[in-house]
ZAMARGU-4260 file (C-alpha; in steps of 0.2 Angstrom, whole numbers, plus 5000, padded with zeros to 4 digits):
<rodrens>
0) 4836/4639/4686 | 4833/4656/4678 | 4822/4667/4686 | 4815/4688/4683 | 4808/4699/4694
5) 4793/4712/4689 | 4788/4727/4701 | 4779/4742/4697 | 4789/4757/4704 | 4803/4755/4721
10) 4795/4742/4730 | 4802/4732/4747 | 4797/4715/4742 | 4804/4715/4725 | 4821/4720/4736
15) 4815/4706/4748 | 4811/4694/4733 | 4829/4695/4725 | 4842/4695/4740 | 4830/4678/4746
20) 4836/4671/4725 | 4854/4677/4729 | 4854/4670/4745 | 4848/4653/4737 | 4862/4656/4724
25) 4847/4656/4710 | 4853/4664/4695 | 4844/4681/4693 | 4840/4685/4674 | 4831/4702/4675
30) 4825/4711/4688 | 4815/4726/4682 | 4803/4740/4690 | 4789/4745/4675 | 4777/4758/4674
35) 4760/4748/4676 | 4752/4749/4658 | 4746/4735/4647 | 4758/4737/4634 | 4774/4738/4645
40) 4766/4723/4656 | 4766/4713/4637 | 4782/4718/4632 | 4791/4713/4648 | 4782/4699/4652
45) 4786/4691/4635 | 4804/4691/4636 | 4804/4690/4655 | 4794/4672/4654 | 4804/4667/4636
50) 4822/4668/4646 | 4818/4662/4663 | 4810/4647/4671 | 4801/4657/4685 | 4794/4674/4687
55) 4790/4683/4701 | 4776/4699/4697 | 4775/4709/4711 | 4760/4722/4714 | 4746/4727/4703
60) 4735/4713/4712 | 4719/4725/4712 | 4720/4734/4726 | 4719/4752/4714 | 4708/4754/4701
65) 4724/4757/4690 | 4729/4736/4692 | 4730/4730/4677 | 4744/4716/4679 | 4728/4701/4680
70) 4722/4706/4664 | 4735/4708/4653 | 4741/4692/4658 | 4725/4684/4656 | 4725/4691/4640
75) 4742/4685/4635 | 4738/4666/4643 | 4723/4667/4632 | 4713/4662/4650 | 4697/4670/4655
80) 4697/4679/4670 | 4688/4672/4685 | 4681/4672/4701 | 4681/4654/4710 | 4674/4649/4728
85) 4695/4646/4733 | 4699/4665/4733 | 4683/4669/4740 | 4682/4659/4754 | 4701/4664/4755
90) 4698/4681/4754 | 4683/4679/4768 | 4695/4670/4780 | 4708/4685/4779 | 4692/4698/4783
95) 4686/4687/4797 | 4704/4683/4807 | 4710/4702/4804 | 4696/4710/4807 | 4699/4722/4793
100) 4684/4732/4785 | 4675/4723/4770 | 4682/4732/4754 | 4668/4741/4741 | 4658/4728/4729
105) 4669/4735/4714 | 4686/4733/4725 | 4683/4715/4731 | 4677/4710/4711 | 4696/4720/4705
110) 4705/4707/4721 | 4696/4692/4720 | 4698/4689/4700 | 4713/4680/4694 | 4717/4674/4677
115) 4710/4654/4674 | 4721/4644/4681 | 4731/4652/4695 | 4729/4644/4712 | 4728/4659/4727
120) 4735/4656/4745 | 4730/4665/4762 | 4734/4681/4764 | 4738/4685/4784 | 4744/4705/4780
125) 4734/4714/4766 | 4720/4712/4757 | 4729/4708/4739 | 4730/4686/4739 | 4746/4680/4733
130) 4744/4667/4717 | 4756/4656/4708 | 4749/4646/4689 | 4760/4636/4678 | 4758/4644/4661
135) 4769/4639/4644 | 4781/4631/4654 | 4783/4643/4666 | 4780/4644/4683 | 4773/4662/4688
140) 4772/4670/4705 | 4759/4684/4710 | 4764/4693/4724 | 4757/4710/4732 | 4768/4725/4736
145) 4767/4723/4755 | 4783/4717/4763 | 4775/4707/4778 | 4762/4697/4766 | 4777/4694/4754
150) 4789/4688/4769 | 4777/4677/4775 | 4771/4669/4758 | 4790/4666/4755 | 4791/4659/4770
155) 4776/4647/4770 | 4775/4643/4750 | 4790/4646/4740 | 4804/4642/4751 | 4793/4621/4749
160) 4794/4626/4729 | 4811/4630/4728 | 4817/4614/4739 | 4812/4605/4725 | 4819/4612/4712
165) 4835/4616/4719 | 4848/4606/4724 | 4848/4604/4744 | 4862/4611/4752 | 4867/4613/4769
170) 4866/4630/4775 | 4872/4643/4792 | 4862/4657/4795 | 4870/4671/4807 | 4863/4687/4813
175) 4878/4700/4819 | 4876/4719/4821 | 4888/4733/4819 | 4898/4729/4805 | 4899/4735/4786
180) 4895/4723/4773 | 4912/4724/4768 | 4918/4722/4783 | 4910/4706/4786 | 4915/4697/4770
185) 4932/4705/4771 | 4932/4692/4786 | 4920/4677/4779 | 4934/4677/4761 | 4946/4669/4773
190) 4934/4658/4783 | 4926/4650/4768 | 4942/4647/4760 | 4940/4629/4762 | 4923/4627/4757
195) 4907/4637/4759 | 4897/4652/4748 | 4890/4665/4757 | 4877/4678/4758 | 4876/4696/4767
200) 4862/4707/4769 | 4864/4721/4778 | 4851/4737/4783 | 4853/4755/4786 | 4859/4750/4804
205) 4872/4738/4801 | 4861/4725/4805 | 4867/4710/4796 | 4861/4693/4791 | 4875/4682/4784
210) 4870/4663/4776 | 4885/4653/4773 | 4880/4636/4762 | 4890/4621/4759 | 4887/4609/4745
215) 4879/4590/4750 | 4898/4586/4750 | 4904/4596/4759 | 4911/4584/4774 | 4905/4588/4791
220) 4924/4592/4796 | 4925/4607/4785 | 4907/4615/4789 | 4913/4611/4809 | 4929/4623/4805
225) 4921/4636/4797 | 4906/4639/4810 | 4917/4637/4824 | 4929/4650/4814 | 4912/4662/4811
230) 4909/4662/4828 | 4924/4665/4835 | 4930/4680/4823 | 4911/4687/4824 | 4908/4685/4845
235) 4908/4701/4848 | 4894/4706/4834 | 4886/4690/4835 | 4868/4691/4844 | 4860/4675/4836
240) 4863/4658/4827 | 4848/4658/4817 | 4837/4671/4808 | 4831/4679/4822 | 4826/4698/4823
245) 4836/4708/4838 | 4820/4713/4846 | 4814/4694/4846 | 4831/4689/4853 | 4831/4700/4868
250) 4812/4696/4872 | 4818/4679/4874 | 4832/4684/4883 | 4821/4693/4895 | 4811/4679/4899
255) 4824/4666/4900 | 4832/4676/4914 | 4814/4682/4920 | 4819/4698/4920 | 4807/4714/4917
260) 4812/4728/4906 | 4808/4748/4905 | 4811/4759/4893 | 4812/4778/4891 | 4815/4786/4872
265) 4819/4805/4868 | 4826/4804/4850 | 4817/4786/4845 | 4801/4791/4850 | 4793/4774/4856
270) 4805/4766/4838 | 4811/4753/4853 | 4794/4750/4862 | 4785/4748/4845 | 4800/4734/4841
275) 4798/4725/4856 | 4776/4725/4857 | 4780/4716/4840 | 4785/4701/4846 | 4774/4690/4853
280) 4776/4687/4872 | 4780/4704/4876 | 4770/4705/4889 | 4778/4695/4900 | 4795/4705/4899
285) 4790/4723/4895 | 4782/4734/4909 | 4783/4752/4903 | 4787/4763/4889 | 4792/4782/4891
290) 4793/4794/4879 | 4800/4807/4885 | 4802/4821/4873 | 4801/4836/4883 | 4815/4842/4896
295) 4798/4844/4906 | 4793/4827/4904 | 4811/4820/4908 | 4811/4828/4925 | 4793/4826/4928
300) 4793/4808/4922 | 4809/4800/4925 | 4815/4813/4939 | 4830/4822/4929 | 4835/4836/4939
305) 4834/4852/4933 | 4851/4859/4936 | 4860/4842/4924 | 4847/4847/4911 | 4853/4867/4913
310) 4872/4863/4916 | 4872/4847/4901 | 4858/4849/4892 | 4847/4837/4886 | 4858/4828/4875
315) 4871/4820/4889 | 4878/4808/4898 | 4872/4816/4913 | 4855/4815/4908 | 4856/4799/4900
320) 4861/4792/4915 | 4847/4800/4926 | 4836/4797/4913 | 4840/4776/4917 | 4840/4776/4937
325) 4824/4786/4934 | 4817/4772/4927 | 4823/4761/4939 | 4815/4771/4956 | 4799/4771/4948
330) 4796/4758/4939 | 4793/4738/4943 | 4807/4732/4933 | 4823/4722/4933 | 4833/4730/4917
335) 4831/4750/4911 | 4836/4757/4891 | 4835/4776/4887 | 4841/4784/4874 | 4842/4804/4870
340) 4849/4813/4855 | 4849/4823/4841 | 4839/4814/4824 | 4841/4832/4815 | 4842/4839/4803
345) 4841/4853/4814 | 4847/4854/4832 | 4866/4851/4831 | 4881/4862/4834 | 4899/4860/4833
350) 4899/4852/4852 | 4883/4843/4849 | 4882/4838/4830 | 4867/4830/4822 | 4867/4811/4826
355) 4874/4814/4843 | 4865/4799/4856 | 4868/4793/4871 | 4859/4777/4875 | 4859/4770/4893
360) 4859/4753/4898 | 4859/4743/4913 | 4851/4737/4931 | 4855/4740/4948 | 4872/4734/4949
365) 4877/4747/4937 | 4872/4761/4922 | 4883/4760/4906 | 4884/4774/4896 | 4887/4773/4877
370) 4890/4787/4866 | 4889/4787/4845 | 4887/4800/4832 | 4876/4793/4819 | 4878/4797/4800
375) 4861/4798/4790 | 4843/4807/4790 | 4830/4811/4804 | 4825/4793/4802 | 4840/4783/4799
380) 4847/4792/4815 | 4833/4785/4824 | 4831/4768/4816 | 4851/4767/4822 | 4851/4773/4838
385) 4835/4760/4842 | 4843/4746/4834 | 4859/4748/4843 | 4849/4749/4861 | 4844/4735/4857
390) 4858/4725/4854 | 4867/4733/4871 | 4851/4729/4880 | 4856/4711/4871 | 4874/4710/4878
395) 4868/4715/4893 | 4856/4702/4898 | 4870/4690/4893 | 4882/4697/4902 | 4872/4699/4918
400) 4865/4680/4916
</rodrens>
């Protein structure tokens, strides 16, 4: 099976689109980011659908009044374009159960017409409805630009497709963090020795996702080695068996163990709050969220003296620490997480550079202290230094179980 991938300019889902092919070991013909104009839209699209066997166009579903993908295609199916009772009552659904402001009459016409013969699906995160149509042979995928809407309609309706047209094979999937790509199949080369592909994705964070897929064959004696061999060589990175985000792991954690968390954020600025409130069931595990910027705030707040935030400065261990049994006087809560730091690109100094955090962890048989200088911009910093609370907060509750 061949498939392409159109986008029009950097986008996220067509990211998402090809690691999920690779992942399925689905050989990837082209994969191409086009300016969105009629004649590029014809010229790809006729060699992208001649050499492959699917194609995934992603954006350009009519949200802007520059979308011309629908047309061109329409054009080059030789299908009119319509408007059925489907995608209107689809379209409806998605107003009514996001509560989302009704679109203007021209922008719901540009959304809500699709080339003859293309069947849409619910959208849950956007506006745009997702399509797929069978068209010279070909089967074509319309997708929108949003990385939620196109995770979900993965999820829900080509993940079915694909099962059928590729053959099944038996697949691990492993969520580790803090650990290079290469780091990781460095290690999974002599695991899979025996028997197994695998598959890493990887973000800015070091949080990974690895799938490791056997053939039908495969006996059951050589899958059992290799995943008691993953396991044991990544236990100390490992936070779940399953795709399973980090914030949705220590959710569940917190509720298995009943316990209550708080947290207080300098540098992240609520990043690991926001992460948390995401999951569904938060409420039952998450009792406060702190930002607490300003040295004011943290003695105010969280009842950091003074004299540490004079003596230390902000950026401590000492005020990390005071930062955590702050939390823990004054709030109802079981565990505590704070972070403080320095995201940059200002702000560091030889002592103290840029990327300097220290996060604090714990409850109240003890506080641990951890210290990192992380590498990137503003953002990344932050995105790192969130993620990696978590996963302590993670290994924590597992240790304190």
């Amino acid at each position: 099976m061949k498939v392409s991938i159109v986008s029009f300019g950097c986008s996220e889902s067509a990211k998402y689109i090809y690691n999920q092919m690779k992942e399925n070991e689905i050989n990837i013909e082209y994969c191409l980011a086009i300016e969105q104009t009629k004649e590029k839209i014809a010229q790809v699209s006729a060699f992208a659908e001649e050499n492959s066997d699917l194609v995934f166009y992603i954006g350009g579903l009519g949200l802007s009044a520059n979308d011309v993908l629908k047309e061109t295609l329409a054009e080059r199916y030789g299908a009119d374009i319509v408007i059925n009772q489907k995608t209107c009552d689809l379209f409806a659904n998605y107003i009514k159960e996001s509560k989302s402001a009704i679109p203007p009459e021209h922008v719901q016409q540009r959304l809500l017409c699709f080339p003859d013969g293309f069947d849409c699906y619910q959208s849950k995160s956007c506006y745009e409805l997702s399509a797929s149509g069978r068209f010279f042979g070909k089967d074509i995928f319309l997708l929108p630009d949003d990385i939620k809407e196109t995770k979900y309609i993965f999820s829900t309706y080509i993940q079915s497709y694909l099962s059928k047209k590729v053959q099944p094979k038996k697949s691990f999937v492993y969520k580790v963090f803090g650990l290079t790509k290469d780091e990781i199949e460095e290690k999974l080369a002599v695991i899979c020795k025996k028997g197994g592909k695998y598959f890493v994705e990887t973000d800015v964070a070091n949080d990974s996702k690895i799938v490791v897929r056997f053939d039908a064959k495969t006996s059951q004696s050589v899958m059992d080695e290799a995943n008691l061999a993953i396991t044991k060589e990544f236990a100390e990175y490992l936070y779940a068996v399953d795709d399973f985000s980090l914030n949705q792991v220590a959710v569940d954690l917190l509720k298995l163990y009943k316990r209550k968390l708080s947290v207080a954020e300098s540098l992240t600025g609520g990043e690991i709050v926001a992460g948390i409130v995401d999951v569904p069931g938060a409420s039952e595990v998450l009792f406060e969220g702190c930002t607490t910027y300003a040295n004011g705030a943290k003695n105010k707040r969280l009842h950091v003296k003074n004299k540490t935030l004079a003596d230390f400065g902000a950026v401590s261990r000492e005020t990390a620490y005071q930062m955590a049994i702050g939390l823990l006087e004054t709030s109802e809560c079981d565990v505590v997480l704070a972070t403080t730091g320095i995201a940059g690109p200002g702000g560091g100094s030889a002592q103290k550079p840029v990327g300097l955090t220290f996060i604090s962890v714990g409850d109240s048989n003890g506080i641990h202290i951890h210290k990192y200088v992380f590498s990137g911009d503003r953002n990344q910093v932050r995105q790192k230094a969130a993620k990696t609370a978590i996963f302590l907060l993670i290994k924590l509750i597992k240790l304190r179980k």
